[in-house]
C-alpha positions as CSV (number, residue, x, y, z in Angstrom):
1,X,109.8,108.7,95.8
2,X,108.3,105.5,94.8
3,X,110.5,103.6,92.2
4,X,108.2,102.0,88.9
5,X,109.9,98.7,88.0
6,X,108.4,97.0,84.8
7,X,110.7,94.9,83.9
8,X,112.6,91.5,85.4
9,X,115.9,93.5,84.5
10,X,115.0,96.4,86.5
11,X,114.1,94.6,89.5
12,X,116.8,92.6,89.4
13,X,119.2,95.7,89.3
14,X,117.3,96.8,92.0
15,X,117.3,94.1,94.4
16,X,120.8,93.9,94.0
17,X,121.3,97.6,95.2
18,X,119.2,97.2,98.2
19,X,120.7,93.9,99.3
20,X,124.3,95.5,98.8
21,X,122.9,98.0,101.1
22,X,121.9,95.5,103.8
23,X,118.8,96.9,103.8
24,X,115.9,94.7,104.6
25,X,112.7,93.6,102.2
26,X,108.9,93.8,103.4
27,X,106.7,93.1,100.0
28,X,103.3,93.6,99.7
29,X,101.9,92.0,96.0
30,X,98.8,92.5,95.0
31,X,96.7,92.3,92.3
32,X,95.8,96.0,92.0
33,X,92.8,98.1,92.4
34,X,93.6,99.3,96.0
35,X,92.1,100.0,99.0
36,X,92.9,100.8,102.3
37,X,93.2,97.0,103.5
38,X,96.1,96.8,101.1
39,X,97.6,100.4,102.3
40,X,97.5,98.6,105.3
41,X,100.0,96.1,104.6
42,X,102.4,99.0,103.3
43,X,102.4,100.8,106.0
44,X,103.0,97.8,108.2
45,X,106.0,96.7,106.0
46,X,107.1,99.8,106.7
47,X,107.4,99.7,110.3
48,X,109.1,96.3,110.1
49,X,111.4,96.9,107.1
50,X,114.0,99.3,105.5
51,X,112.9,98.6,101.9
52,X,108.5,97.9,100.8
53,X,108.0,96.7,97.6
54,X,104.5,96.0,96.1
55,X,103.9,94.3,93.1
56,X,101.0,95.0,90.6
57,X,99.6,91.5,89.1
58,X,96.4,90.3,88.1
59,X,97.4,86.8,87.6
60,X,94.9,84.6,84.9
61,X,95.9,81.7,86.6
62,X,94.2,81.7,89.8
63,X,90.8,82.6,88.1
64,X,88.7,79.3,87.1
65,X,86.2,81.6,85.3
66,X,87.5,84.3,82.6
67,X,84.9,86.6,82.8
68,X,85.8,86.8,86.5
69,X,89.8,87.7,85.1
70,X,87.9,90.0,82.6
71,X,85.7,92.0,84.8
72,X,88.3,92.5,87.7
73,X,88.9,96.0,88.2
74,X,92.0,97.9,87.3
75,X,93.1,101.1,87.7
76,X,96.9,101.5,87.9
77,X,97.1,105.0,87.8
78,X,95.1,105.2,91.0
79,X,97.6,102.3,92.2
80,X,100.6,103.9,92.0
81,X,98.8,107.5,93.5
82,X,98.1,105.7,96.9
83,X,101.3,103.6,96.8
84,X,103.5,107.1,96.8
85,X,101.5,108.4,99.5
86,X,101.7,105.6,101.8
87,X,105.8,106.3,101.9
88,X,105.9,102.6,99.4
89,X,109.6,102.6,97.9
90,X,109.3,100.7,94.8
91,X,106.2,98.8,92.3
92,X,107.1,96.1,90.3
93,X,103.8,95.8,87.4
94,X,105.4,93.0,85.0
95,X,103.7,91.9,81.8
96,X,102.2,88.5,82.0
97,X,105.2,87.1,79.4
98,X,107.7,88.5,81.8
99,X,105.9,86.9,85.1
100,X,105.4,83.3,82.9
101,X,109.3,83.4,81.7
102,X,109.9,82.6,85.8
103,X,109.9,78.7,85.9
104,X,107.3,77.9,88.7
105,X,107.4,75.4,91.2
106,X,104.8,73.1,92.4
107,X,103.7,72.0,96.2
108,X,101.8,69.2,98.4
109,X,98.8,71.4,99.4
110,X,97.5,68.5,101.5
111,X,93.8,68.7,102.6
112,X,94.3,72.6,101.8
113,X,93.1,73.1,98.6
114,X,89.9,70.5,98.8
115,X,87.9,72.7,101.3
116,X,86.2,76.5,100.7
117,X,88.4,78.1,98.1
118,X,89.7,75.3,96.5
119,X,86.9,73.5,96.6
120,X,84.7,76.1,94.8
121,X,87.6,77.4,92.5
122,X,89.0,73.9,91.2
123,X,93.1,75.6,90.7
124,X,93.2,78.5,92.4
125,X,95.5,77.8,94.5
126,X,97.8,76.1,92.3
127,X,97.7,79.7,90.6
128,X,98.4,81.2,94.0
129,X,101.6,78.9,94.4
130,X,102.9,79.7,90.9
131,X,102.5,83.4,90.9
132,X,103.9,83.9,94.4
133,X,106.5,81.6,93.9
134,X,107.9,83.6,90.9
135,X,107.3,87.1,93.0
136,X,109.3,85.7,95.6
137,X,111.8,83.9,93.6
138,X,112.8,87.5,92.1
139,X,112.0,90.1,94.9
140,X,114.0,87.9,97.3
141,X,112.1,89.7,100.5
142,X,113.0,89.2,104.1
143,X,109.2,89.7,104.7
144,X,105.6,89.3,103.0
145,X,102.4,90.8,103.8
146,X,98.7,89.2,103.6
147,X,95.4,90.2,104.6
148,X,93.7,87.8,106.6
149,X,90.6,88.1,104.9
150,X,92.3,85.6,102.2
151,X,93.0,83.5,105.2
152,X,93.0,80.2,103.5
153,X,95.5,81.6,101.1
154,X,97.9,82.9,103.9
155,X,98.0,79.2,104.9
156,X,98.5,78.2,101.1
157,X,101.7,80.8,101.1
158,X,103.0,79.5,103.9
159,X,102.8,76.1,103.2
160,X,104.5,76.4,99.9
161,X,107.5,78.6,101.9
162,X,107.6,75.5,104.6
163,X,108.0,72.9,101.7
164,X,110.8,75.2,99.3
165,X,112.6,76.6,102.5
166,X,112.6,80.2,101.5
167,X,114.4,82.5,103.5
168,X,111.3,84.4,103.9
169,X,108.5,85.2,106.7
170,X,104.7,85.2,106.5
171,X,103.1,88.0,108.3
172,X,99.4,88.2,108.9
173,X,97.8,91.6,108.8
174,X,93.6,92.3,110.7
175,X,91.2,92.4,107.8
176,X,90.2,95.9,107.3
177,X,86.6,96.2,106.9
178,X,84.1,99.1,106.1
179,X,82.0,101.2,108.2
180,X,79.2,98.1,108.2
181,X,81.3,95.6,108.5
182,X,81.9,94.6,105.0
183,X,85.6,93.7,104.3
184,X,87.1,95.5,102.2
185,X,88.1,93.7,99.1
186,X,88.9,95.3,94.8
187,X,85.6,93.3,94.3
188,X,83.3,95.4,96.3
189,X,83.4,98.2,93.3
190,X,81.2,96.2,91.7
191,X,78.6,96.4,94.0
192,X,75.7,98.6,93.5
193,X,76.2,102.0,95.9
194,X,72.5,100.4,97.9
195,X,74.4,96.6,97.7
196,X,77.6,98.2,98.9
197,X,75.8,99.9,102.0
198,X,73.2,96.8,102.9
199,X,76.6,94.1,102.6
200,X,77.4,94.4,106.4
201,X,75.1,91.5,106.9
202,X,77.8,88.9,105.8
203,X,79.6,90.3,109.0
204,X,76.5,90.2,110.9
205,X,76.3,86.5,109.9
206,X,79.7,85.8,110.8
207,X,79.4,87.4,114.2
208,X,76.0,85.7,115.2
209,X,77.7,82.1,113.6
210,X,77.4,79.6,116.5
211,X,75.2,81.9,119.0
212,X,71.7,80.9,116.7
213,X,70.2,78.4,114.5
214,X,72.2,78.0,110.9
215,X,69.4,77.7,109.2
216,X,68.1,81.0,110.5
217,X,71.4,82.3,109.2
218,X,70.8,80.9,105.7
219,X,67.6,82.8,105.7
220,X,68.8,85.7,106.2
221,X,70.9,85.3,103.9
222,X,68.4,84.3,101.4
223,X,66.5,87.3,102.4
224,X,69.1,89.6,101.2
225,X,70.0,88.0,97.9
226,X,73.1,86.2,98.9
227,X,74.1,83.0,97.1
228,X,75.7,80.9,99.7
229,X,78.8,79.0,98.5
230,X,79.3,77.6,102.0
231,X,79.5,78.9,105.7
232,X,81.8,76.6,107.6
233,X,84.2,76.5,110.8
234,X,88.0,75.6,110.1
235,X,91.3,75.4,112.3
236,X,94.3,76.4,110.0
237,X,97.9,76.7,111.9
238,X,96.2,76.5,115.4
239,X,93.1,79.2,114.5
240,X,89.6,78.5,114.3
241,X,87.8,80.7,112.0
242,X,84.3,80.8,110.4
243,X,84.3,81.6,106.7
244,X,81.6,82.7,104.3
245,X,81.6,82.5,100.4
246,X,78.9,83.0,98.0
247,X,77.8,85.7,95.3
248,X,75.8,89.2,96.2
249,X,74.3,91.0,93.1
250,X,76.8,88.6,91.1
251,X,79.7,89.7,92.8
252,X,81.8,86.7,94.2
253,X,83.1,87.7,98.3
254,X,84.6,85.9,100.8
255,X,85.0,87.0,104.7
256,X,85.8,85.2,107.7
257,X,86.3,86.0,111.8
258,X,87.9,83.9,114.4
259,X,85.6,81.4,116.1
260,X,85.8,80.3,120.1
């Protein structure tokens, strides 16, 4: 049975049952609109610990551009459908006065937040600390699950758990992607059905990064429409990636692969 918590006091009351209980915490927040990537994470949480929790959030904060906030999809119903069949125990969906009434806290991001993502979405991840912080500051979970397709962000969280000390661990989840390739990510609705089908090149890219010429890579990527934001190599917590950002049919998506 999965539990719907909408309120601060009824996750509270909550929490405190389940710690009584000594049962442990795996949480899995999100900002709706799921997929199997983020059924994923449940059902890992659920192999690791007694208690999943997701959380239902689409947080203003870590969108530089409104009409990105505006047109982000939503469907809760659906949400809360995939969440009870995927064995999840409870949903927290606050309102956005109940999430702001949780004082935030602030980090040192370092070098993190000047490259890719935070260099092409100027306080993103200051709204990435603030919102998890608050989650985490009222969930109180022995565990937290993230895709690795937000990779950059993974090492944002766990930054920002290394400076606070919270009692809590980071666990990285394999990017699920779709039957070309394309990982899956809320955004990809928005995709034309032809778009949707034709987007495996971005793996394509990704896979071929290092092997040929970039600026045969660029081409191709010109040649299928895609606005490149940038295509670089990083090494975050001892793992060297290759990420890609840019727009497709004015869709915004990101995607990355580990690099030798």
């Amino acid at each position: 049975m999965l539990i719907e918590l909408r309120t601060l006091k009824e996750l509270t009351l909550y929490i405190q049952e389940v710690k009584r209980a000594g049962q442990s915490i795996g949480f899995v927040p999100t900002m709706g609109f799921l997929h199997k990537g983020h059924m994923s994470l449940v059902d890992l949480s659920k192999e690791k610990t007694d208690i999943t929790i997701s959380s239902i959030y689409v947080n203003p904060s870590q969108f530089n551009d409104p009409s990105d906030f505006d047109s982000y999809p939503r469907d809760e119903a659906k949400d809360i459908t995939l969440l009870h069949q995927h064995g999840c125990n409870a949903v927290f969906i606050p309102t956005k006065e109940e999430m702001e009434s949780i004082v935030p806290k602030s980090v040192d991001l370092e070098d993190l937040d000047t490259v890719m993502e935070g260099k092409f979405r100027p306080n993103h991840f200051e709204g990435v600390v603030e919102v998890v912080y608050r989650l985490f500051s009222v969930v109180k979970p022995d565990y937290a699950f993230f895709g690795e397709k937000d990779f950059q962000q993974i090492m944002v969280v766990q930054k920002m758990v290394s400076q606070l000390n919270l009692p809590v661990q980071i666990v990285k989840a394999p990017i699920i992607r779709e039957s070309n390739g394309l990982a899956m990510s809320s955004r990809n609705s928005r995709l034309t059905i032809s778009g949707r089908l034709k987007a495996g090149f971005l793996f394509d890219v990704l896979k071929r990064y290092g092997h040929e010429k970039r600026e045969d890579l660029e081409q191709l990527l010109i040649d299928h429409g895609f606005e490149l934001e940038y295509l670089e190599v990083h090494q975050f917590g001892g793992e060297k990636r290759v990420f890609i950002a840019g727009l497709y049919e004015g869709v915004r998506l990101i995607d990355n692969l580990a690099f030798n």
